[in-house]
N, C-alpha and C positions, 0 to 999 in steps of 0.2 A: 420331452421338450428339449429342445436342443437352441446353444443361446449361441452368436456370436461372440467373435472377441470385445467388440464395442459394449457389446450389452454386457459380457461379465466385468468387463473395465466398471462399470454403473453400478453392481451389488455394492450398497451398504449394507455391512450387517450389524445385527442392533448389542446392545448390554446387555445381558442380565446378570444377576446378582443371584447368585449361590447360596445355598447353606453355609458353604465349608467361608467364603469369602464374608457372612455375616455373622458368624462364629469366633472366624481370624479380628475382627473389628471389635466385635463386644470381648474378645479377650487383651486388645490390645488396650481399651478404656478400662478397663479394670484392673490392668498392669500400672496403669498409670493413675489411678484413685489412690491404689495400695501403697506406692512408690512417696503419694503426697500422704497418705495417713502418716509412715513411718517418718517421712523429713519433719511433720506437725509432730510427732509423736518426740523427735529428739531432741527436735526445739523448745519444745515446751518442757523437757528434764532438764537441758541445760540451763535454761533462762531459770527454773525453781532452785537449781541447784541439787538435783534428786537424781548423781549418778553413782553406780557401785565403782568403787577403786580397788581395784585387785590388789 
């Protein structure tokens, strides 16, 4: 089948969504869970007062 130039002008082509693209997403949400455990995690030693002083 052979298309005109009009007609290839017209191809949309569609999304799809990958492995590797849904992979890269759930590792970027848990980059950023981890990121808020630690900022809770130093927050909450400074506010008790419970840091090592070298």
């Amino acid at each position: 089948m052979e298309l005109k130039k009009e007609e290839l002008m017209n191809i949309v082509g569609g999304f799809s969504i990958t492995a590797s693209f849904i992979s890269a997403v759930a590792k970027g949400i848990n980059s950023i869970l981890e990121l808020g455990r630690s900022l809770g995690t130093a927050i909450r030693r400074i506010a008790g007062n419970s840091i090592c002083s070298i």
